[in-house]
C-alpha positions as CSV (number, residue, x, y, z in Angstrom):
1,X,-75.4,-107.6,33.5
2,X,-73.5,-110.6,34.6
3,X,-76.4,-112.7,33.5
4,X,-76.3,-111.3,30.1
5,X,-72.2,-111.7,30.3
6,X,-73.2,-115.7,30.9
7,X,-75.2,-115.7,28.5
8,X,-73.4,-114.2,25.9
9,X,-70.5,-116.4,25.7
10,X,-72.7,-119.3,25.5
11,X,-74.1,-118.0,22.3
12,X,-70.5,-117.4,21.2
13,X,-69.1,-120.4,22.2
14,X,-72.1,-122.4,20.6
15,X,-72.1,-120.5,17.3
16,X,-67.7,-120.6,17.0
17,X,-68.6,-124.4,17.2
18,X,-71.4,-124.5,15.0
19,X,-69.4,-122.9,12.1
20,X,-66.7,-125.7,13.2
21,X,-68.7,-128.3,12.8
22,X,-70.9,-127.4,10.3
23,X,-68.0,-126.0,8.5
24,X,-65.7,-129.2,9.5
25,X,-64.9,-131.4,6.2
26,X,-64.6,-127.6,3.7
27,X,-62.7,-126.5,6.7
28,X,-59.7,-128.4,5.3
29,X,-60.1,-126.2,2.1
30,X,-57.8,-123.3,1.2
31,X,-60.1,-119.9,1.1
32,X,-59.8,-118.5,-2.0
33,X,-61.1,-115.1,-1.1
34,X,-62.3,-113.6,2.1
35,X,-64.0,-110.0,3.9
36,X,-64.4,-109.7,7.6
37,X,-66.0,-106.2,9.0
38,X,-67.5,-105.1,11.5
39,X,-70.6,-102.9,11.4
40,X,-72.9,-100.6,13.5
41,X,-76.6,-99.4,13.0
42,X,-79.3,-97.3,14.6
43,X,-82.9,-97.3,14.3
44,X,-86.3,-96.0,16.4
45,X,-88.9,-97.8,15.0
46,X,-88.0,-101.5,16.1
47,X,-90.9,-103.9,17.5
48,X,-91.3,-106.6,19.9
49,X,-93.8,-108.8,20.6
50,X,-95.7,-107.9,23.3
51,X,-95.0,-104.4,23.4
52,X,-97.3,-101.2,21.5
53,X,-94.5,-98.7,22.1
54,X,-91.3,-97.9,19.1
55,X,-88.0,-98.9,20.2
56,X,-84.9,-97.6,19.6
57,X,-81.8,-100.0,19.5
58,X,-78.2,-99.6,18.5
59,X,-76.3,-102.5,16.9
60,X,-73.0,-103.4,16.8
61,X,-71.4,-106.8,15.1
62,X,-69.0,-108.4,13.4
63,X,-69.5,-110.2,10.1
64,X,-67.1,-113.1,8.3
65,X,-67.6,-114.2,4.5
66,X,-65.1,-116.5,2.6
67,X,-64.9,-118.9,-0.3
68,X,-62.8,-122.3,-0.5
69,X,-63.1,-124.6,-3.5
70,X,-66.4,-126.6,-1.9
71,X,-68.2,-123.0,-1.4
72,X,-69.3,-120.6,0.9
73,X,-69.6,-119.4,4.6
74,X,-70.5,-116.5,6.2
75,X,-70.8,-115.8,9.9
76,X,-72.3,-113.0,11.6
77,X,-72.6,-111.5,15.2
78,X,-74.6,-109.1,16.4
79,X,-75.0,-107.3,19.9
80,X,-78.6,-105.4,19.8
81,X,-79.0,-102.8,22.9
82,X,-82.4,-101.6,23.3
83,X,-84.0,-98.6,24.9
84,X,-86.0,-98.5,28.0
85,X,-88.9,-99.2,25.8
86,X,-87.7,-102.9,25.4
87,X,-86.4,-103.0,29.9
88,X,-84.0,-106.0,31.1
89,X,-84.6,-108.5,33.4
90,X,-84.5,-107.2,36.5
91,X,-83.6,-108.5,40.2
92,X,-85.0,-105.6,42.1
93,X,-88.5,-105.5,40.2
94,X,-90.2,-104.4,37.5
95,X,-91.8,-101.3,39.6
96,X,-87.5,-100.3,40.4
97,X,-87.2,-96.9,38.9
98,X,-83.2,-98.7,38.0
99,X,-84.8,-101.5,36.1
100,X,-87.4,-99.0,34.6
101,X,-84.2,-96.9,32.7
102,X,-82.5,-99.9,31.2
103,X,-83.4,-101.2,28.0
104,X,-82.4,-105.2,27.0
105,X,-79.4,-106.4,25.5
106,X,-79.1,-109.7,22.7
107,X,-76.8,-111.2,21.3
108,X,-77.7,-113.0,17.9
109,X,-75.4,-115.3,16.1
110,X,-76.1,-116.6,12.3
111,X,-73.9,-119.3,10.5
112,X,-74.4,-119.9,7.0
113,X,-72.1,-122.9,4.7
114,X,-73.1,-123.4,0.8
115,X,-71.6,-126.2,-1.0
116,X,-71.6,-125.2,-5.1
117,X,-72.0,-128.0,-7.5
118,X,-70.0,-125.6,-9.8
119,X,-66.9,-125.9,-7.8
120,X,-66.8,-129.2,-5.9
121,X,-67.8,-131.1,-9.7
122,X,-66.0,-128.5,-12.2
123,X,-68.8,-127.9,-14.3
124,X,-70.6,-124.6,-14.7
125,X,-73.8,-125.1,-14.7
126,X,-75.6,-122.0,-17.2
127,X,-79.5,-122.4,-17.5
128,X,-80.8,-119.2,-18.2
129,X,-80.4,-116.6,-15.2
130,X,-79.3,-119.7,-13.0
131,X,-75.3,-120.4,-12.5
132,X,-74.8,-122.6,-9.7
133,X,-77.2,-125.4,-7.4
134,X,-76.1,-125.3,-3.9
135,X,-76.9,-127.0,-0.8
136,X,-77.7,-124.6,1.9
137,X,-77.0,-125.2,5.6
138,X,-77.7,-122.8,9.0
139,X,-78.0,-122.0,12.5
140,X,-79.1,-119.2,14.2
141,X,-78.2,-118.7,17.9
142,X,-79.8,-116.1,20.2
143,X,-80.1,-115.0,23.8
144,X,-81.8,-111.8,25.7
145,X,-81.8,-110.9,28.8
146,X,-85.8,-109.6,29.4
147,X,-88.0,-111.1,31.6
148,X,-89.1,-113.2,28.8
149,X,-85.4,-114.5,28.1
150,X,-86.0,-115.6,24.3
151,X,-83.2,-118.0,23.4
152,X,-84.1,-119.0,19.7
153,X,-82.5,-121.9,18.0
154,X,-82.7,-122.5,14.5
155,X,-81.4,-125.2,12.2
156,X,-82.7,-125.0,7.9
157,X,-81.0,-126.9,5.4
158,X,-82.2,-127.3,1.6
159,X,-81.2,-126.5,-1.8
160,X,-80.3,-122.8,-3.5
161,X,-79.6,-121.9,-6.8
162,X,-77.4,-118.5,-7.9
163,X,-78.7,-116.2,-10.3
164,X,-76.7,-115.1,-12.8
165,X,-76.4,-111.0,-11.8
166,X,-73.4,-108.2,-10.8
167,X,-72.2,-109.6,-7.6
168,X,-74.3,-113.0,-6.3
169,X,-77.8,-113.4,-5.9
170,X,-79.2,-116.8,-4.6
171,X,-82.9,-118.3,-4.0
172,X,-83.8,-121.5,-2.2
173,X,-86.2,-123.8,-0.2
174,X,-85.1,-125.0,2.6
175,X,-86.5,-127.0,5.8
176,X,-86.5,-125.2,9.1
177,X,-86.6,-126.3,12.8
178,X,-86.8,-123.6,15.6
179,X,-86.8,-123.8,19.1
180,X,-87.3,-121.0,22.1
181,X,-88.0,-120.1,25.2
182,X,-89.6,-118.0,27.8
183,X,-89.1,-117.0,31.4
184,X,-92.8,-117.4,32.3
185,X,-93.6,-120.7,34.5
186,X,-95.3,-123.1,35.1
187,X,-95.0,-124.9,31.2
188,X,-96.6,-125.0,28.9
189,X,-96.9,-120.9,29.6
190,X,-92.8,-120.9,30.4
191,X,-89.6,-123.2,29.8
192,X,-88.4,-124.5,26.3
193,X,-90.3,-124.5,23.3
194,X,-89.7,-126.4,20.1
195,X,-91.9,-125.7,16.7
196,X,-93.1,-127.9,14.5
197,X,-90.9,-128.2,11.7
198,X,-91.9,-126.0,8.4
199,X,-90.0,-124.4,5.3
200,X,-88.5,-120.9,4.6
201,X,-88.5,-119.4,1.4
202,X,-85.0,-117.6,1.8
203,X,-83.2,-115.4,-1.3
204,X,-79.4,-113.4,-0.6
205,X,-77.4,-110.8,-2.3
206,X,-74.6,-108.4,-2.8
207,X,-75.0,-106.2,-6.2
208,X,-72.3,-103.3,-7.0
209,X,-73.5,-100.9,-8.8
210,X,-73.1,-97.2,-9.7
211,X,-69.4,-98.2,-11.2
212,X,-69.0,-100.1,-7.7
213,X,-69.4,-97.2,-5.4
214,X,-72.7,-98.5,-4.1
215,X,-74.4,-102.0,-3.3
216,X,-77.0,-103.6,-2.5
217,X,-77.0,-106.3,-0.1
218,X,-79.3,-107.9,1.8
219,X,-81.7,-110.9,2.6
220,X,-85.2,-112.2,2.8
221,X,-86.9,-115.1,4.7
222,X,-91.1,-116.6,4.3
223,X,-90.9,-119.1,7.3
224,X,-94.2,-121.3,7.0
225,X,-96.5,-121.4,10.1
226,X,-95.0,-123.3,12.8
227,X,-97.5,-124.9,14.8
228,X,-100.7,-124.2,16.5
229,X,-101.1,-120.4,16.9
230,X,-98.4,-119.1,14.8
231,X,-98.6,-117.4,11.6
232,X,-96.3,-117.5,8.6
233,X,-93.6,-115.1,9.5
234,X,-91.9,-112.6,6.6
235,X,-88.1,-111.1,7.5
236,X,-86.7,-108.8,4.9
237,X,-83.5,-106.8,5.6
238,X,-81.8,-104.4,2.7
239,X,-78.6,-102.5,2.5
240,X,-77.9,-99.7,0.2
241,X,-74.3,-98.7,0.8
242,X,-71.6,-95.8,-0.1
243,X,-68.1,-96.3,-0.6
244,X,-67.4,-93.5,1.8
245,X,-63.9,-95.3,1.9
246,X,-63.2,-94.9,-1.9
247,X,-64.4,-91.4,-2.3
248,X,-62.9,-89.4,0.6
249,X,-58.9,-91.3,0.8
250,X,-59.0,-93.6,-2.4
251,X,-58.9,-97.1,-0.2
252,X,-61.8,-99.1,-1.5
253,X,-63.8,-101.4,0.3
254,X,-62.9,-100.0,3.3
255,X,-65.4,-97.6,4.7
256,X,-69.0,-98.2,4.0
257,X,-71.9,-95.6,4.8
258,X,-75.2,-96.0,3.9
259,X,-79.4,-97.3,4.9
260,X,-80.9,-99.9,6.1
261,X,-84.1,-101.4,6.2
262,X,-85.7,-103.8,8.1
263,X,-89.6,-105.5,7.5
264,X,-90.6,-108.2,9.8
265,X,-94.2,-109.8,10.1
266,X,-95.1,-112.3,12.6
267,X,-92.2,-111.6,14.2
268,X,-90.9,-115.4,15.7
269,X,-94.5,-116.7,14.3
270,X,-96.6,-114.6,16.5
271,X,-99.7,-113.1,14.1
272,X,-99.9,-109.8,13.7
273,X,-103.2,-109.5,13.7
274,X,-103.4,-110.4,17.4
275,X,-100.0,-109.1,18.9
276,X,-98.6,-106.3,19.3
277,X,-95.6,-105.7,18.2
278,X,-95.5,-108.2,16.2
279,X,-94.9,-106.1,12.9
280,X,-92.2,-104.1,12.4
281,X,-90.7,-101.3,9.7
282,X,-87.7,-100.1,10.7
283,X,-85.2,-97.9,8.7
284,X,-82.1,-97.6,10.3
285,X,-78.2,-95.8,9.6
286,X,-75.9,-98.2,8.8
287,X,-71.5,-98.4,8.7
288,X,-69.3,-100.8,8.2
289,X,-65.7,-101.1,8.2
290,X,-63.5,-103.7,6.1
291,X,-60.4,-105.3,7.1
């Protein structure tokens, strides 16, 4: 544990600064609307590369979105606790019958700024179903502590347009750099890894509907292969959520129940085809809770 306690405030140190820094010059920018929650899920049909077996994983995290008059950020945190199926690192062997019962911990940071050629020029922009051309910018900030001891780093940046729907919607291009690592030694089997660098094909949104007692939020990613031996990699994770908040005390956007869903192939570029665990469908229980 106290190697996942390192480790976890370096991925929360790093991503507070990345949303500084990235988020430095709008920074200076009045918000002109905000949400922060925080959130917990629970599935038993999650996957990891490398491993046959379902595993079961609780979530808990913290999310941030805001506007200011350049555009958008959004920052999210998660802490993902697996089951035995998924074991930590551990100092007394993998044969212990104590390492054997505990399941892996992460902690996964994403940071997200939009810049909106509506708002910083004036001018709404109304093509058809587009609204707005944005430049999109990201980072992604992980660390686990298994014996493989993934730390992924990600950096995409490229341009999005919003679709002109309930709520947002927004599609884009972007370019994408990842790096990782794994415990296993001597390199090039172990140490730090960095990809070539590809595109992702990356959509967003949040749509009320049923007279605003549900949405539907999520996200997608297609990350382009990577470099020799990966595969082109497909993420998709959906929301469909209840006002629980609204309908039980009258307070709405407060209490949110509802399912997930989660689809990932070529998980981190590894082909499916070859690896196990590499493909994943996973629906999952989901709450949130609005400040």
């Amino acid at each position: 544990m106290k190697s996942l306690t390192n480790k976890g405030k370096a991925v929360l140190a790093a991503a507070s600064l990345a949303a500084v820094v990235a988020g430095g010059i709008p920074a200076a920018q009045a918000a002109t609307w905000s949400d922060a929650w925080v959130h917990a899920a629970y599935g038993t049909k999650f996957a990891e590369p490398g491993y046959s077996q379902d595993i079961a994983k609780r979530i808990l995290g913290f999310s941030y979105a805001g506007g200011d008059s350049w555009g958008t950020n959004f920052f999210n945190l998660d802490v993902l606790m697996s089951d035995a199926s998924d074991p930590e690192a551990c100092a007394a062997g993998a044969s212990s019958p104590f390492c054997a019962a505990a399941g892996a911990q992460e902690l996964y940071a994403v940071y997200r700024r939009t810049w909106s050629y509506d708002q910083i020029s004036g001018n709404k922009i109304a093509w058809g179903p587009i609204n707005d051309v944005k430049l999109a910018f990201g980072v992604d900030y992980s660390a686990k502590n298994t014996t493989f001891a993934p730390r992924v780093r990600k950096l995409r940046i490229g341009p999005m347009v919003g679709l002109n729907v309930p709520g947002f919607a927004e599609v884009g291009l972007e370019l994408y750099k990842e790096s990782n690592h794994n415990g296993f030694s001597p390199y090039p089997q172990g140490g730090d890894v960095t990809f070539n660098t590809t595109y992702v094909l990356a959509a967003d949104w949040g749509i009320p509907f049923g007279g605003g007692n549900f949405k539907w939020t999520g996200f997608f990613d297609h990350i382009g292969a990577k470099g020799f031996g990966t595969a082109p990699e497909t993420l998709l994770s959906t929301e469909v959520m209840y006002d629980v908040g609204k309908a039980l005390y009258g307070a709405p956007n407060k209490l949110w129940a509802g399912l997930q869903y989660q689809y990932w192939r070529n998980k981190f570029g590894n082909p499916a085809s070859s690896v196990p665990g590499a493909k994943a469908s996973t629906p999952m229980i989901r709450m949130e809770y609005h400040f």
